[in-house]
PyMOL Python script that loads the backbone (N, CA, C, O; Angstrom):
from pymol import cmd

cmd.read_pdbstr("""\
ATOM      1  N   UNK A   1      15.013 -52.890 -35.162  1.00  0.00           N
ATOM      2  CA  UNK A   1      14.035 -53.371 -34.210  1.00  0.00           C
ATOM      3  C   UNK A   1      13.783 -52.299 -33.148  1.00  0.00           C
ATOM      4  O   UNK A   1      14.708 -51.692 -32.607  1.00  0.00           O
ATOM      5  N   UNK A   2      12.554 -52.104 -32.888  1.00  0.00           N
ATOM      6  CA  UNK A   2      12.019 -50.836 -31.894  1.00  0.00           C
ATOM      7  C   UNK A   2      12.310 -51.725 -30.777  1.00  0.00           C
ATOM      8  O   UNK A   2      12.311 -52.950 -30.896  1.00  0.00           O
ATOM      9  N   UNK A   3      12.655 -50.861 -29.261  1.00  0.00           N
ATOM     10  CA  UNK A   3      12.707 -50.774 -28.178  1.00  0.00           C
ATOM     11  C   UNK A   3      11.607 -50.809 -27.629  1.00  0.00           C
ATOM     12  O   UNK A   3      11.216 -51.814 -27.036  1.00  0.00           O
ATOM     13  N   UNK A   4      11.088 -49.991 -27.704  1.00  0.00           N
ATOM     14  CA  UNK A   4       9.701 -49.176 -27.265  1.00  0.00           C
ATOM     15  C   UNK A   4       8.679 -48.566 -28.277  1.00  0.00           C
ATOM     16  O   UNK A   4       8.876 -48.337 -29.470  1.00  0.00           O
ATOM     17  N   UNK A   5       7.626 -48.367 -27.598  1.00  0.00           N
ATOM     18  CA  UNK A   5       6.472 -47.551 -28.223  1.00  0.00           C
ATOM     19  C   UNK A   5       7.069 -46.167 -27.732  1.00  0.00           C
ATOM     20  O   UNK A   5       7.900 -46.107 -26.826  1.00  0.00           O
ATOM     21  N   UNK A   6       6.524 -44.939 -28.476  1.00  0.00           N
ATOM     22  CA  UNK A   6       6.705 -43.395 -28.173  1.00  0.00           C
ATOM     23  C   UNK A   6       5.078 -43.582 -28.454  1.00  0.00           C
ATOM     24  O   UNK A   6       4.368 -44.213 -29.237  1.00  0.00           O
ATOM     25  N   UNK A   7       4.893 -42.535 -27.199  1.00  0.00           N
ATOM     26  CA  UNK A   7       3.406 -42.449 -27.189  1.00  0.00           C
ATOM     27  C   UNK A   7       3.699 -40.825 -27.202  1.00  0.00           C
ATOM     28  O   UNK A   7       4.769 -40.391 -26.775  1.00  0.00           O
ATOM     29  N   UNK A   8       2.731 -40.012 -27.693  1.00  0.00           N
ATOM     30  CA  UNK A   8       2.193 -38.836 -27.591  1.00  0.00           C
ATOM     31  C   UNK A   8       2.349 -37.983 -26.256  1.00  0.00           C
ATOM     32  O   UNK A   8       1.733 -38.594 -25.382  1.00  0.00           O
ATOM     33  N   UNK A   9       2.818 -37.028 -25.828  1.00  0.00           N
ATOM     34  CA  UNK A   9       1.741 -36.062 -24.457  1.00  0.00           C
ATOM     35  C   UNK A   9       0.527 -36.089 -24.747  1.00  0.00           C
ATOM     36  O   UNK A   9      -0.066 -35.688 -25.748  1.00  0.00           O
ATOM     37  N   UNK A  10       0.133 -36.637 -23.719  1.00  0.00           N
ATOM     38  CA  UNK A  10      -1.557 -35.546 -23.376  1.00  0.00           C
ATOM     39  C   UNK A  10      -1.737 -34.454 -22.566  1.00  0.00           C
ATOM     40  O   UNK A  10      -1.463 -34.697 -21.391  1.00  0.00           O
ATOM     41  N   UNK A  11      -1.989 -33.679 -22.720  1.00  0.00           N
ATOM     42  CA  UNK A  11      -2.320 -32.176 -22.166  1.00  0.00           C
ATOM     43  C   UNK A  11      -4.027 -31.819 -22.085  1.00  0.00           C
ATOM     44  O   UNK A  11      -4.797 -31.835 -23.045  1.00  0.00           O
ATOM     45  N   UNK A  12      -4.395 -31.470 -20.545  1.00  0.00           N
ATOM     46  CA  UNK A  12      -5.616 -31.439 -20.504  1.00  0.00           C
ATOM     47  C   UNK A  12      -5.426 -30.154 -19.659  1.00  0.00           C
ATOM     48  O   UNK A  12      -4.808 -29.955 -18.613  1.00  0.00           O
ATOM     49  N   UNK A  13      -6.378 -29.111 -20.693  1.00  0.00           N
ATOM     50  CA  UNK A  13      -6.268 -27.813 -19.696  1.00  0.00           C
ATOM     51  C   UNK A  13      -7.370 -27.735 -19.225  1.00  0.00           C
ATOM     52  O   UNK A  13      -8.055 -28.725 -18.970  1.00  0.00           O
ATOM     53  N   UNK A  14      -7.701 -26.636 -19.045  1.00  0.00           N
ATOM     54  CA  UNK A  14      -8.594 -26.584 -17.451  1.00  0.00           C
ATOM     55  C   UNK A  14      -9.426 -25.373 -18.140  1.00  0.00           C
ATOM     56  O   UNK A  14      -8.972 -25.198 -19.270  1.00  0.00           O
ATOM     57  N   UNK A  15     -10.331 -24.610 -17.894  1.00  0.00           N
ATOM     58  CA  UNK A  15     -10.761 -24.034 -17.931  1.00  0.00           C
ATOM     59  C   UNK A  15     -11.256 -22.905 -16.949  1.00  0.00           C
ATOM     60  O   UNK A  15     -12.313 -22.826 -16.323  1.00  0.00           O
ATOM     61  N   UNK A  16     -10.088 -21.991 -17.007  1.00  0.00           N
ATOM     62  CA  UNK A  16     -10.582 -20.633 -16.048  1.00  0.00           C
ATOM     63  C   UNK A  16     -11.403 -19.412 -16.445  1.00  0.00           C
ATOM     64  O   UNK A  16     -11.598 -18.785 -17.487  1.00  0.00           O
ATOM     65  N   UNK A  17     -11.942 -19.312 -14.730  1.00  0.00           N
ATOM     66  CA  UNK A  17     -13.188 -18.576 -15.480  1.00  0.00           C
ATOM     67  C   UNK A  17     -13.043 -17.302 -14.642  1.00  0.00           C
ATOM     68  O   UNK A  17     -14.063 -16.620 -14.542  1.00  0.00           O
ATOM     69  N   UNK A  18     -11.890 -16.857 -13.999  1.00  0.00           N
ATOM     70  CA  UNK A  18     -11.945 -15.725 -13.121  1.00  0.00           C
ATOM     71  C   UNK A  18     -10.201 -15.472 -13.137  1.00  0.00           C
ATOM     72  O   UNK A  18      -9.570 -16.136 -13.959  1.00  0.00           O
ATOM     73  N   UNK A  19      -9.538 -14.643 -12.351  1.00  0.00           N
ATOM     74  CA  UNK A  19      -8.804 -13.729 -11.911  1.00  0.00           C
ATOM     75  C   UNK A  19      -8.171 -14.655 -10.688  1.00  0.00           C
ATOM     76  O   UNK A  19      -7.023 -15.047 -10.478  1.00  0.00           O
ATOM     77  N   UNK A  20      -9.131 -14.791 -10.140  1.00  0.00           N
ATOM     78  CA  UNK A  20      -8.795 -15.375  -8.898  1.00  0.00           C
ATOM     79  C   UNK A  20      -7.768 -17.369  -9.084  1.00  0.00           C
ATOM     80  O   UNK A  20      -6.945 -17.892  -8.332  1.00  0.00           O
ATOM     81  N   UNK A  21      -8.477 -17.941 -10.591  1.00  0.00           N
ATOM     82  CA  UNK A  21      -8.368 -19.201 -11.062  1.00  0.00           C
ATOM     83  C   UNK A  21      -7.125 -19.178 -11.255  1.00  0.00           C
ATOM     84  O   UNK A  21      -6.313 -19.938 -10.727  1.00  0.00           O
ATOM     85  N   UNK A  22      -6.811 -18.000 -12.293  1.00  0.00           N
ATOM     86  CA  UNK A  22      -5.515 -17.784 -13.037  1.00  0.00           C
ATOM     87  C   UNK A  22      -4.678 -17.518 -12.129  1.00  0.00           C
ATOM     88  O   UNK A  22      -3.601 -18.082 -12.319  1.00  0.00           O
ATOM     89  N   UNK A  23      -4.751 -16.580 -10.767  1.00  0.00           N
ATOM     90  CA  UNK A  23      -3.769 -16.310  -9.632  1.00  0.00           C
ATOM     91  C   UNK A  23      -3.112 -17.436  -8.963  1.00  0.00           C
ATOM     92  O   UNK A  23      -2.012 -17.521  -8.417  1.00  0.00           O
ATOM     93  N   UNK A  24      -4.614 -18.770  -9.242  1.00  0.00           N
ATOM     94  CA  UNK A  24      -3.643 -20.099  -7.594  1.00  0.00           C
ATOM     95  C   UNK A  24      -2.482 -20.825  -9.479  1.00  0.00           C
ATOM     96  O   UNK A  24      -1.492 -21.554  -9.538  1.00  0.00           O
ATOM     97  N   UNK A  25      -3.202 -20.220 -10.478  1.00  0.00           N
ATOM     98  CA  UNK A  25      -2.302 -21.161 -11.349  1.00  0.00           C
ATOM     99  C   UNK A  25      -1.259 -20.504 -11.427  1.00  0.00           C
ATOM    100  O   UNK A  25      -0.256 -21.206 -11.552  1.00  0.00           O
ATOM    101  N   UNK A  26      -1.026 -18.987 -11.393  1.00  0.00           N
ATOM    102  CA  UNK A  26       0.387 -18.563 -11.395  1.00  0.00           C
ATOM    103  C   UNK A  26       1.262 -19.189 -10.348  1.00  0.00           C
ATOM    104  O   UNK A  26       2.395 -19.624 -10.554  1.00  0.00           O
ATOM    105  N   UNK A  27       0.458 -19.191  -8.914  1.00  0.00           N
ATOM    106  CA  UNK A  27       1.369 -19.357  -7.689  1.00  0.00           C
ATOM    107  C   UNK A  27       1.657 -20.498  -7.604  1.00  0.00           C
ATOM    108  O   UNK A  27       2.629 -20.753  -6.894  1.00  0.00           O
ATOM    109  N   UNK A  28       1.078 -21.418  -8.154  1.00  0.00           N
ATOM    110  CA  UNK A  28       1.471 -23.113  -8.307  1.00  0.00           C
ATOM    111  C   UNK A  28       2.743 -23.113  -9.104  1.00  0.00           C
ATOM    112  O   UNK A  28       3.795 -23.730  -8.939  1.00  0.00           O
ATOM    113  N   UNK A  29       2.325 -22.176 -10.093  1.00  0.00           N
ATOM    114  CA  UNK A  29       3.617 -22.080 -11.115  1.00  0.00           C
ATOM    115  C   UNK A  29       4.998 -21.699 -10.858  1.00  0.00           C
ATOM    116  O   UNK A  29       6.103 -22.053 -11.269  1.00  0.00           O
ATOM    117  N   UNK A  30       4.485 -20.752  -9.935  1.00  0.00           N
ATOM    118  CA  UNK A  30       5.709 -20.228  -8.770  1.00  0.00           C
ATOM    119  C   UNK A  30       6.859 -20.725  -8.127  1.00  0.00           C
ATOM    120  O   UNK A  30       8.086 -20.627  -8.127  1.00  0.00           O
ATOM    121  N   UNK A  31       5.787 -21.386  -7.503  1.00  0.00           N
ATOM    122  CA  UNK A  31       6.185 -22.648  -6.411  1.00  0.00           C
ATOM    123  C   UNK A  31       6.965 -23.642  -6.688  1.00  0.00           C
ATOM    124  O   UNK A  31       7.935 -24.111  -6.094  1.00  0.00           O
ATOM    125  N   UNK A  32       6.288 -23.993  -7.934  1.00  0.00           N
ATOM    126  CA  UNK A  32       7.391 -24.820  -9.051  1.00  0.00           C
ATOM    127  C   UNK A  32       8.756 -24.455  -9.590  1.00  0.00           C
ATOM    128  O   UNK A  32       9.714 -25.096 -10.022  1.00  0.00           O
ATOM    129  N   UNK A  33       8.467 -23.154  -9.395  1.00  0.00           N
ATOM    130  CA  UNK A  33       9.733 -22.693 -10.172  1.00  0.00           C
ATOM    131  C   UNK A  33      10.936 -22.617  -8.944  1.00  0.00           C
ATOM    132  O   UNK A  33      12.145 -22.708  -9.161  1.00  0.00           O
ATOM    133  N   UNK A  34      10.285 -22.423  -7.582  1.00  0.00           N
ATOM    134  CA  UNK A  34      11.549 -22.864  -6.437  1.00  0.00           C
ATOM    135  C   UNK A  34      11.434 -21.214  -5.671  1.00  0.00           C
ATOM    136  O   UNK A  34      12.336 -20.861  -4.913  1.00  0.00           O
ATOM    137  N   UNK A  35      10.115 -20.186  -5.993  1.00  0.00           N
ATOM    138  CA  UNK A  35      10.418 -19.323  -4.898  1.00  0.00           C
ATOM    139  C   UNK A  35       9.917 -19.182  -3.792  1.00  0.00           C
ATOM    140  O   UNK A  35       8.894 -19.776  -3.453  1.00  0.00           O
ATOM    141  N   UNK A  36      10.698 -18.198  -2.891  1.00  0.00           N
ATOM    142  CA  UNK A  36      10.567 -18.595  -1.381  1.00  0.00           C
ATOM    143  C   UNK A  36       9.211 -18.312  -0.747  1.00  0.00           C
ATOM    144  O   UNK A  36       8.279 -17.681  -1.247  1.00  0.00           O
ATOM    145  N   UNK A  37       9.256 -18.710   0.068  1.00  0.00           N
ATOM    146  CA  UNK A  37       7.628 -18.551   0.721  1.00  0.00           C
ATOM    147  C   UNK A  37       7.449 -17.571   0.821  1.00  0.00           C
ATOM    148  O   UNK A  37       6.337 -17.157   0.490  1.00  0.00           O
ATOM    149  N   UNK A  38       8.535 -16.574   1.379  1.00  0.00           N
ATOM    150  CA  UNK A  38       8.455 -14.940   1.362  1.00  0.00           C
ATOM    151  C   UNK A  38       7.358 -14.394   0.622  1.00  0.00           C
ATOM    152  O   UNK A  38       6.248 -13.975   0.948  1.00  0.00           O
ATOM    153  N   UNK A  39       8.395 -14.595  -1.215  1.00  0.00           N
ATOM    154  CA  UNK A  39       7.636 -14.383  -2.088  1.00  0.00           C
ATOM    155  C   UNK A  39       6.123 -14.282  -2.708  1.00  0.00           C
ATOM    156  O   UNK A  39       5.379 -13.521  -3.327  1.00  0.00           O
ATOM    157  N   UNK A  40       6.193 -15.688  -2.059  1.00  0.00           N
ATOM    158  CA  UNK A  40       4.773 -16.072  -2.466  1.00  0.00           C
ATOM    159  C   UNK A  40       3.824 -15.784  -1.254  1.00  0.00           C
ATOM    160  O   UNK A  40       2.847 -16.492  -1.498  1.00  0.00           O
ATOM    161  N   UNK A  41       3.634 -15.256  -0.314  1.00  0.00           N
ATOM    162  CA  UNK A  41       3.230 -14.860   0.634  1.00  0.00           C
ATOM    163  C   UNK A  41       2.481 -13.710   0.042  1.00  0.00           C
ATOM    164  O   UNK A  41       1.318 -13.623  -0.352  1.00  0.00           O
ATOM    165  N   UNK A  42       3.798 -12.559   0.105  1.00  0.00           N
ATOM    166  CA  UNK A  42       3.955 -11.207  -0.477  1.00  0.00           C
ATOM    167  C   UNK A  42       2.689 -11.438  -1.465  1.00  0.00           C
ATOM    168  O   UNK A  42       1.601 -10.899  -1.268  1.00  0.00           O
ATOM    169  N   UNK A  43       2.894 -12.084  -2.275  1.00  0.00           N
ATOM    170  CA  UNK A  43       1.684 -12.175  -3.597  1.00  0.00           C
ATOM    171  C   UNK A  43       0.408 -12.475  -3.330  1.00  0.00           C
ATOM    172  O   UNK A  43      -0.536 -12.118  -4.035  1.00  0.00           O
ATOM    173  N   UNK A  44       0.329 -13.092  -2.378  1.00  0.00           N
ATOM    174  CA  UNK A  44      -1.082 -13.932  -1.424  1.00  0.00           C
ATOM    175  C   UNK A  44      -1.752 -12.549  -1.263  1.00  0.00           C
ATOM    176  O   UNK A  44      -2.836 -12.233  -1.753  1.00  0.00           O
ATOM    177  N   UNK A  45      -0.706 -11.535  -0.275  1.00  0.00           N
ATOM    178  CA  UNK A  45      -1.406 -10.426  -0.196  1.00  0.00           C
ATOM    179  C   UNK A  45      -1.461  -9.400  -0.739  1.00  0.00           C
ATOM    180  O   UNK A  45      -2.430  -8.691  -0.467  1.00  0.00           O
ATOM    181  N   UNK A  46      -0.469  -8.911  -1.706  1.00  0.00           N
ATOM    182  CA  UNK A  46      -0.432  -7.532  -2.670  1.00  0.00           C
ATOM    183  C   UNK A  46      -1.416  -8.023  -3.761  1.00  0.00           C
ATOM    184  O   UNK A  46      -2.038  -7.003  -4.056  1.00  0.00           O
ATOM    185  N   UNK A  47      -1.810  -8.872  -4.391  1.00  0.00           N
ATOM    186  CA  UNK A  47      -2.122  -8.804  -5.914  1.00  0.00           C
ATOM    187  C   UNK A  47      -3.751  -9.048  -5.500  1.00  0.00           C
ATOM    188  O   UNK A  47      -4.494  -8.629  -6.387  1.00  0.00           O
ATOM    189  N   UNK A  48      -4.383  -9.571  -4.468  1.00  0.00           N
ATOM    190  CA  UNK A  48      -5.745  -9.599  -4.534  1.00  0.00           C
ATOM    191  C   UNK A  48      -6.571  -8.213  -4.183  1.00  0.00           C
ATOM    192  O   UNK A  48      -7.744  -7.900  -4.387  1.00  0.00           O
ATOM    193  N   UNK A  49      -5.064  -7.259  -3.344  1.00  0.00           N
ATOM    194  CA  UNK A  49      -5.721  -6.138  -3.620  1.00  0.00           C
ATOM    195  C   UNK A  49      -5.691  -5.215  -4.386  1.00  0.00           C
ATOM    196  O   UNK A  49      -6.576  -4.359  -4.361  1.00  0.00           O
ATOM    197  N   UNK A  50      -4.557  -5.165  -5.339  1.00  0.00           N
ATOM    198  CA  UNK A  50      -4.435  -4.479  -6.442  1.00  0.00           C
ATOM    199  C   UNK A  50      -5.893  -4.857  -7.204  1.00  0.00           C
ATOM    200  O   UNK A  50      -6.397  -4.002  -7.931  1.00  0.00           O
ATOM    201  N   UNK A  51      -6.504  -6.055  -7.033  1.00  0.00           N
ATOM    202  CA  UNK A  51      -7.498  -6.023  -8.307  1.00  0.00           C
ATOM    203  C   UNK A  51      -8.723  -5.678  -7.613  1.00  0.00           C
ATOM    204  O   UNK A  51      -9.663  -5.242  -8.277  1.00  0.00           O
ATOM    205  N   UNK A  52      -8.846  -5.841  -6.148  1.00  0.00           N
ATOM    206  CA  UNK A  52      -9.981  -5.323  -5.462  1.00  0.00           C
ATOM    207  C   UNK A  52      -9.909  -4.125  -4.862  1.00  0.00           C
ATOM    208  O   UNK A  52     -10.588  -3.839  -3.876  1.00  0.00           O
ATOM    209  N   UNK A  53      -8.890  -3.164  -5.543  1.00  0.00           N
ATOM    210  CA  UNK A  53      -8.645  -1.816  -4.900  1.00  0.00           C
ATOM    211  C   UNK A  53      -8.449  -1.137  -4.275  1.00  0.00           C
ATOM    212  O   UNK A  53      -8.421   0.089  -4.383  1.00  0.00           O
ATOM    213  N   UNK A  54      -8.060  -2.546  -2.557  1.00  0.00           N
ATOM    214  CA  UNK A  54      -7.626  -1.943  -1.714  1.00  0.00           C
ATOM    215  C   UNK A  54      -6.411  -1.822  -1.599  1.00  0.00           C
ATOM    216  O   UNK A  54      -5.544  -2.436  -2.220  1.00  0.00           O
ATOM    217  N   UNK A  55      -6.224  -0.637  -0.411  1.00  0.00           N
ATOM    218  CA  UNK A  55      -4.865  -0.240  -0.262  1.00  0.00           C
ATOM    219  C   UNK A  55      -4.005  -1.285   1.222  1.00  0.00           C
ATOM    220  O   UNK A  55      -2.825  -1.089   1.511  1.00  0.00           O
TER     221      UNK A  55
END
""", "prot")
cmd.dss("prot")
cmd.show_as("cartoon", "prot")
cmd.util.cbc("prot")
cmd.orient("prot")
């Protein structure tokens, strides 16, 4: 005799369309993973200029 139903995951992705989309999804991902604000700070500001070329 079953307990329960097992239902499936649903997974609904998203659709990115830039650099910038994929960056708040890394840092969400980040964030999740437990690093410090430091970190993620640091990234706020080094990586938008690595791709916009400033120094």
């Amino acid at each position: 005799m079953k307990r329960g139903i097992e239902m499936g995951k649903v997974l609904r992705f998203c659709k990115l369309n830039s650099w910038e989309d994929y960056f708040e999804e890394f840092l969400l991902q980040k964030e999740l993973e437990g690093l410090r604000p430091r970190t993620l700070n640091d990234y706020r500001y080094y990586i938008p200029r690595f791709f916009d070329g400033k120094e």
